[in-house]
C-alpha positions, 0 to 999 in steps of 0.5 A: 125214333127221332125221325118218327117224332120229328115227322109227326111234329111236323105233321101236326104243325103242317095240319093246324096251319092248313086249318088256319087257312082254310078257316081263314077262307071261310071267314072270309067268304062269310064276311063276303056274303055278309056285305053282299046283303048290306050292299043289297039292302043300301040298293033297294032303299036307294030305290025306295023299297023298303019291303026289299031292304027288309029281306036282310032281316030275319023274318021273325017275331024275335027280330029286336031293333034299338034306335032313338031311346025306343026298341022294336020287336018283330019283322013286321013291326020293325017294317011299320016303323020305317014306312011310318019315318019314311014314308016316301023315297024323298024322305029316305034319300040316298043311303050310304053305309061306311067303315063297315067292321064285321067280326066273325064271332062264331060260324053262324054269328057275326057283329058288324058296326059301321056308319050310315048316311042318308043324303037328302035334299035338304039335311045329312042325317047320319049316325052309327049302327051295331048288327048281328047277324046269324046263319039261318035257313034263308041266309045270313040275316040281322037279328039285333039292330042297335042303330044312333043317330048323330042329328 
């Protein structure tokens, strides 16, 4: 009987740490396709596109992005107000995304906080940025943006 016991304990045990792996895994690979799309996003605005920069973001009218005291609603919204603040390849400059931190929340939710840089010509804005991104149809897409500005 002893043996039975200590055979199922060990079991267990053996099955919750292959669990803890294997969601280690994916973690993992979500974190990977996570930062796939901000590698996407800081290429197509390097190639002042921002249409394409905008494919990381969900295509919906609950699309919320908080930046400079003022809050966005919707995608195509959220496209107007940077066509408008940039409105040519000059004024976007070269964008850098650093420190990335993303925190897997849920398995369809992640929290990504990190910092942005766009060198110009003449100036170095920078600032922070919260993200949250979800699982969708299409892809891990941003639903919430809270950017700052260090200017």
């Amino acid at each position: 009987m002893k043996i039975h016991v200590t055979l199922l304990t060990f079991l267990i045990v053996l099955s919750g740490v292959s669990c803890q792996h294997e969601n280690s895994g994916n973690k993992t690979a979500k974190k990977a396709e996570i930062r796939k799309i901000l590698n996407q996003q800081a290429t197509a605005w390097n190639e002042g596109n921002i249409e394409k920069y905008m494919e990381g973001y969900l295509r919906s009218d609950s699309l919320r992005f908080a930046s400079g005291g003022n809050v966005t609603y919707g995608w195509q919204t959220t496209l107007e107000r940077y066509r408008k603040g940039y409105p040519d390849k000059s004024s976007m400059g070269k964008l850098i995304f650093s420190e990335i931190d993303i925190t897997m929340i849920s398995d369809d939710a992640a929290l990504v906080f990190g910092k942005w840089e766009l060198q110009r010509e003449n100036d170095r804005p920078h600032g922070l940025f919260t993200l949250l991104f979800r699982k969708t149809k299409a892809g891990w897409r941003i639903v919430h943006d809270h950017t700052s500005s260090a200017r």
